[in-house]
C-alpha positions in Angstrom: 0.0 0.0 0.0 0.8 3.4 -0.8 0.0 7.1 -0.3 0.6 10.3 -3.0 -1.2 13.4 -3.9 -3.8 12.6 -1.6 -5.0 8.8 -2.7 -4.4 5.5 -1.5 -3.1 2.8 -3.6 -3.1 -0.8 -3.4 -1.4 -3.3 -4.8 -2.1 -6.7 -5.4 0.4 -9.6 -7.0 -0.8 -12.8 -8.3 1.8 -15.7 -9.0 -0.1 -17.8 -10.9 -1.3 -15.3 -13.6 2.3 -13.5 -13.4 0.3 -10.5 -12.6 0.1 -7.1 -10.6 -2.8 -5.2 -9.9 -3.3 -1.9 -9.1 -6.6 -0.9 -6.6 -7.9 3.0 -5.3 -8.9 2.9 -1.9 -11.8 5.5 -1.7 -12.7 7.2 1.9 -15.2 4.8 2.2 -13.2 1.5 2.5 -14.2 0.8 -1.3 -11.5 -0.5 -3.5 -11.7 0.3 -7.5 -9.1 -1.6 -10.2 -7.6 0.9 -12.6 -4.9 -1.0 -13.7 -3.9 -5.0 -14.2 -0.3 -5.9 -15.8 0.5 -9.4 -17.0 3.8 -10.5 -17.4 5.7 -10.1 -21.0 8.8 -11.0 -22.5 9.5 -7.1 -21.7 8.9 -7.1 -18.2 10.7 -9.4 -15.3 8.3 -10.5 -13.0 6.8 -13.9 -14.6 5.8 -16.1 -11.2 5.3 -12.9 -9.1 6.4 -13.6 -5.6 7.6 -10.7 -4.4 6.4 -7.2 -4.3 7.3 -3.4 -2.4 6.8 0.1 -3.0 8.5 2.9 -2.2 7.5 6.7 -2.3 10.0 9.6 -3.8 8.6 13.2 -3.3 5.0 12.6 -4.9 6.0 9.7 -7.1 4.9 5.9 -6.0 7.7 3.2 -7.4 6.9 -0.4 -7.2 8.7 -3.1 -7.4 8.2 -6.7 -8.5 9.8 -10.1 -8.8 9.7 -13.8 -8.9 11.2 -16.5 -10.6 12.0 -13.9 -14.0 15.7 -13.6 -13.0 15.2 -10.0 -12.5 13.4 -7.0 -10.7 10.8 -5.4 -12.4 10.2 -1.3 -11.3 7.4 0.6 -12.4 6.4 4.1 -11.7 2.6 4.9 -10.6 0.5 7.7 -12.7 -1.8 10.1 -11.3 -4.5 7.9 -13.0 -3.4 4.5 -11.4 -1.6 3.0 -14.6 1.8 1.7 -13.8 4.4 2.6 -16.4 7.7 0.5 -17.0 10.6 2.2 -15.0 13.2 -0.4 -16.2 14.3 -3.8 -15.4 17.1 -5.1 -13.3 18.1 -8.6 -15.2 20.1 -11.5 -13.5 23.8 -11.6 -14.4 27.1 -13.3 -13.8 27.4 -12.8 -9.5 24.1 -11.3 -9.5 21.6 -14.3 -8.9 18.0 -13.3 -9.3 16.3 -16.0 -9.9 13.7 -17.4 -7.5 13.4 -14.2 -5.5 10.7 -14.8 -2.2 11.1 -11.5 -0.4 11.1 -7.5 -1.2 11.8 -4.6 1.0 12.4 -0.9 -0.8 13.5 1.9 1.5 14.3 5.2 0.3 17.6 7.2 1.5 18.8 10.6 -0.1 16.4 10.2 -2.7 17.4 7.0 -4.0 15.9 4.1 -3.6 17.7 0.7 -1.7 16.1 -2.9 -2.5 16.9 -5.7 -0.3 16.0 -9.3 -2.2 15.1 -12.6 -0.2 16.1 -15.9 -2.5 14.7 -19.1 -2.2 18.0 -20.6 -1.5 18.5 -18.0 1.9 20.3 -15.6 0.2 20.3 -11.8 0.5 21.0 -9.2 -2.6 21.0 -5.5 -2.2 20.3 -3.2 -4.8 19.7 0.6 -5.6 17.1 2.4 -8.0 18.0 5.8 -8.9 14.6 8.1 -9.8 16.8 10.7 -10.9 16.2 14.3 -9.8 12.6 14.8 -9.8 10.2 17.6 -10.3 7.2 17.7 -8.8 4.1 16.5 -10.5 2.3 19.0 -12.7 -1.2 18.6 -13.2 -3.6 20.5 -15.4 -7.0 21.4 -14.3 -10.7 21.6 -15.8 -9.8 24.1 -18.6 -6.8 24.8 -21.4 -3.4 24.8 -19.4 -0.1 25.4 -20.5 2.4 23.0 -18.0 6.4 23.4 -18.4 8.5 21.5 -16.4 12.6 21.9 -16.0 15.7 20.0 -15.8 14.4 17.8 -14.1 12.4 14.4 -14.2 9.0 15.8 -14.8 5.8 14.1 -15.0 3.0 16.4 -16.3 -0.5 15.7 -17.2 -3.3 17.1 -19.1 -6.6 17.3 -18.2 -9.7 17.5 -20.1 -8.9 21.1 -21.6 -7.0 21.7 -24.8 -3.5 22.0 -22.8 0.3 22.6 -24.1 2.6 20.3 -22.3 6.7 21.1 -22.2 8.9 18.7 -20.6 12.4 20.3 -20.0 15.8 18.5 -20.3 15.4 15.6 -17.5 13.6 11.8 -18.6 9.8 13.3 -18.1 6.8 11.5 -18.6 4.2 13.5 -20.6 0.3 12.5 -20.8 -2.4 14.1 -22.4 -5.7 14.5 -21.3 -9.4 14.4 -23.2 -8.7 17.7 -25.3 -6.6 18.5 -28.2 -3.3 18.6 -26.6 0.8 19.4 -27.7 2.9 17.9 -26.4 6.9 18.6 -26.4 9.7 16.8 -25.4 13.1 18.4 -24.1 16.8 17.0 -24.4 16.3 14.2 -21.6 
Protein backbone atom coordinates (compact mmCIF):
# COMPACT_ATOMS: atom_id res chain seq x y z
CA UNK A 1 0.00 0.00 0.00
CA UNK A 2 0.81 3.42 -0.78
CA UNK A 3 -0.04 7.15 -0.27
CA UNK A 4 0.64 10.27 -2.99
CA UNK A 5 -1.17 13.41 -3.91
CA UNK A 6 -3.76 12.60 -1.55
CA UNK A 7 -4.99 8.76 -2.74
CA UNK A 8 -4.39 5.45 -1.55
CA UNK A 9 -3.09 2.79 -3.56
CA UNK A 10 -3.11 -0.84 -3.40
CA UNK A 11 -1.41 -3.26 -4.83
CA UNK A 12 -2.08 -6.70 -5.44
CA UNK A 13 0.39 -9.59 -7.04
CA UNK A 14 -0.82 -12.80 -8.31
CA UNK A 15 1.80 -15.69 -9.04
CA UNK A 16 -0.14 -17.82 -10.94
CA UNK A 17 -1.35 -15.25 -13.56
CA UNK A 18 2.29 -13.49 -13.40
CA UNK A 19 0.27 -10.45 -12.64
CA UNK A 20 0.14 -7.08 -10.58
CA UNK A 21 -2.84 -5.24 -9.92
CA UNK A 22 -3.34 -1.94 -9.08
CA UNK A 23 -6.57 -0.94 -6.59
CA UNK A 24 -7.85 2.98 -5.25
CA UNK A 25 -8.87 2.90 -1.85
CA UNK A 26 -11.79 5.46 -1.66
CA UNK A 27 -12.65 7.21 1.93
CA UNK A 28 -15.25 4.79 2.15
CA UNK A 29 -13.21 1.52 2.52
CA UNK A 30 -14.23 0.75 -1.31
CA UNK A 31 -11.46 -0.48 -3.50
CA UNK A 32 -11.66 0.34 -7.47
CA UNK A 33 -9.11 -1.57 -10.18
CA UNK A 34 -7.61 0.90 -12.57
CA UNK A 35 -4.87 -1.00 -13.66
CA UNK A 36 -3.88 -4.97 -14.20
CA UNK A 37 -0.33 -5.93 -15.78
CA UNK A 38 0.51 -9.44 -17.00
CA UNK A 39 3.77 -10.48 -17.43
CA UNK A 40 5.66 -10.11 -20.96
CA UNK A 41 8.76 -11.04 -22.48
CA UNK A 42 9.51 -7.08 -21.73
CA UNK A 43 8.93 -7.10 -18.17
CA UNK A 44 10.73 -9.42 -15.30
CA UNK A 45 8.25 -10.51 -13.04
CA UNK A 46 6.83 -13.95 -14.60
CA UNK A 47 5.81 -16.06 -11.17
CA UNK A 48 5.31 -12.93 -9.11
CA UNK A 49 6.41 -13.62 -5.59
CA UNK A 50 7.59 -10.73 -4.43
CA UNK A 51 6.45 -7.21 -4.27
CA UNK A 52 7.27 -3.38 -2.36
CA UNK A 53 6.82 0.12 -3.03
CA UNK A 54 8.53 2.91 -2.25
CA UNK A 55 7.50 6.70 -2.27
CA UNK A 56 9.97 9.61 -3.80
CA UNK A 57 8.62 13.21 -3.34
CA UNK A 58 4.96 12.60 -4.89
CA UNK A 59 6.00 9.66 -7.09
CA UNK A 60 4.95 5.93 -5.97
CA UNK A 61 7.70 3.21 -7.42
CA UNK A 62 6.88 -0.41 -7.22
CA UNK A 63 8.68 -3.08 -7.39
CA UNK A 64 8.24 -6.71 -8.49
CA UNK A 65 9.84 -10.11 -8.83
CA UNK A 66 9.70 -13.84 -8.89
CA UNK A 67 11.18 -16.50 -10.58
CA UNK A 68 12.03 -13.93 -14.04
CA UNK A 69 15.69 -13.58 -13.03
CA UNK A 70 15.16 -10.01 -12.48
CA UNK A 71 13.38 -7.03 -10.66
CA UNK A 72 10.84 -5.35 -12.42
CA UNK A 73 10.17 -1.35 -11.34
CA UNK A 74 7.37 0.58 -12.35
CA UNK A 75 6.44 4.11 -11.67
CA UNK A 76 2.59 4.89 -10.57
CA UNK A 77 0.54 7.75 -12.75
CA UNK A 78 -1.84 10.07 -11.27
CA UNK A 79 -4.50 7.94 -13.03
CA UNK A 80 -3.43 4.52 -11.44
CA UNK A 81 -1.61 3.00 -14.61
CA UNK A 82 1.84 1.70 -13.83
CA UNK A 83 4.36 2.61 -16.41
CA UNK A 84 7.70 0.50 -16.98
CA UNK A 85 10.60 2.23 -15.00
CA UNK A 86 13.18 -0.37 -16.25
CA UNK A 87 14.33 -3.82 -15.36
CA UNK A 88 17.14 -5.12 -13.30
CA UNK A 89 18.14 -8.56 -15.23
CA UNK A 90 20.11 -11.46 -13.46
CA UNK A 91 23.77 -11.61 -14.40
CA UNK A 92 27.14 -13.32 -13.77
CA UNK A 93 27.45 -12.83 -9.47
CA UNK A 94 24.10 -11.29 -9.49
CA UNK A 95 21.56 -14.29 -8.94
CA UNK A 96 17.96 -13.28 -9.26
CA UNK A 97 16.31 -16.03 -9.89
CA UNK A 98 13.67 -17.40 -7.53
CA UNK A 99 13.38 -14.22 -5.55
CA UNK A 100 10.70 -14.82 -2.22
CA UNK A 101 11.14 -11.46 -0.40
CA UNK A 102 11.09 -7.48 -1.22
CA UNK A 103 11.78 -4.64 1.04
CA UNK A 104 12.36 -0.86 -0.84
CA UNK A 105 13.55 1.91 1.55
CA UNK A 106 14.33 5.25 0.29
CA UNK A 107 17.57 7.16 1.53
CA UNK A 108 18.81 10.61 -0.10
CA UNK A 109 16.40 10.22 -2.72
CA UNK A 110 17.36 7.00 -4.01
CA UNK A 111 15.89 4.06 -3.57
CA UNK A 112 17.66 0.70 -1.73
CA UNK A 113 16.07 -2.88 -2.54
CA UNK A 114 16.95 -5.67 -0.34
CA UNK A 115 15.97 -9.32 -2.18
CA UNK A 116 15.15 -12.60 -0.23
CA UNK A 117 16.10 -15.86 -2.52
CA UNK A 118 14.74 -19.15 -2.23
CA UNK A 119 18.01 -20.56 -1.53
CA UNK A 120 18.46 -18.01 1.86
CA UNK A 121 20.33 -15.56 0.20
CA UNK A 122 20.33 -11.84 0.48
CA UNK A 123 20.97 -9.16 -2.62
CA UNK A 124 20.99 -5.45 -2.23
CA UNK A 125 20.34 -3.16 -4.82
CA UNK A 126 19.72 0.60 -5.62
CA UNK A 127 17.15 2.38 -7.97
CA UNK A 128 18.01 5.83 -8.93
CA UNK A 129 14.60 8.10 -9.81
CA UNK A 130 16.85 10.73 -10.95
CA UNK A 131 16.24 14.30 -9.80
CA UNK A 132 12.56 14.81 -9.81
CA UNK A 133 10.21 17.55 -10.25
CA UNK A 134 7.21 17.69 -8.83
CA UNK A 135 4.07 16.55 -10.54
CA UNK A 136 2.29 19.02 -12.73
CA UNK A 137 -1.16 18.59 -13.20
CA UNK A 138 -3.64 20.54 -15.37
CA UNK A 139 -7.04 21.36 -14.26
CA UNK A 140 -10.75 21.63 -15.78
CA UNK A 141 -9.80 24.11 -18.61
CA UNK A 142 -6.81 24.79 -21.39
CA UNK A 143 -3.43 24.81 -19.42
CA UNK A 144 -0.08 25.36 -20.52
CA UNK A 145 2.42 23.02 -17.99
CA UNK A 146 6.36 23.41 -18.45
CA UNK A 147 8.52 21.54 -16.42
CA UNK A 148 12.61 21.91 -16.02
CA UNK A 149 15.69 20.04 -15.84
CA UNK A 150 14.43 17.79 -14.09
CA UNK A 151 12.35 14.44 -14.17
CA UNK A 152 8.95 15.80 -14.83
CA UNK A 153 5.78 14.06 -15.04
CA UNK A 154 3.02 16.40 -16.33
CA UNK A 155 -0.48 15.67 -17.23
CA UNK A 156 -3.30 17.15 -19.08
CA UNK A 157 -6.59 17.34 -18.24
CA UNK A 158 -9.75 17.48 -20.07
CA UNK A 159 -8.87 21.14 -21.61
CA UNK A 160 -7.03 21.66 -24.79
CA UNK A 161 -3.55 21.96 -22.82
CA UNK A 162 0.33 22.57 -24.07
CA UNK A 163 2.63 20.32 -22.29
CA UNK A 164 6.67 21.13 -22.18
CA UNK A 165 8.86 18.73 -20.64
CA UNK A 166 12.43 20.31 -20.02
CA UNK A 167 15.84 18.51 -20.28
CA UNK A 168 15.43 15.63 -17.54
CA UNK A 169 13.57 11.78 -18.57
CA UNK A 170 9.80 13.26 -18.08
CA UNK A 171 6.85 11.48 -18.63
CA UNK A 172 4.19 13.54 -20.63
CA UNK A 173 0.30 12.55 -20.77
CA UNK A 174 -2.39 14.07 -22.36
CA UNK A 175 -5.65 14.51 -21.28
CA UNK A 176 -9.42 14.40 -23.18
CA UNK A 177 -8.68 17.65 -25.30
CA UNK A 178 -6.61 18.51 -28.21
CA UNK A 179 -3.29 18.59 -26.63
CA UNK A 180 0.76 19.45 -27.67
CA UNK A 181 2.92 17.89 -26.40
CA UNK A 182 6.86 18.62 -26.39
CA UNK A 183 9.68 16.82 -25.38
CA UNK A 184 13.09 18.37 -24.09
CA UNK A 185 16.81 16.95 -24.41
CA UNK A 186 16.34 14.17 -21.59
Amino acid sequence: MAEAGGRHWVFVAGAGSSSVSVLALGADGQLALTDHVIDTLDTRFQSVSALATAVVGDRVYVFAAGGDQGVQAFVLLPDGRLLDAGQQLQAAGLALDDITALEAVVRGGRIELVLGTEDGGLIRLRFDPGDLAPELLGGPGDNALTGDARGDLIAGKVGDDTLRGGAGADILLDGHGEDELWGGAG
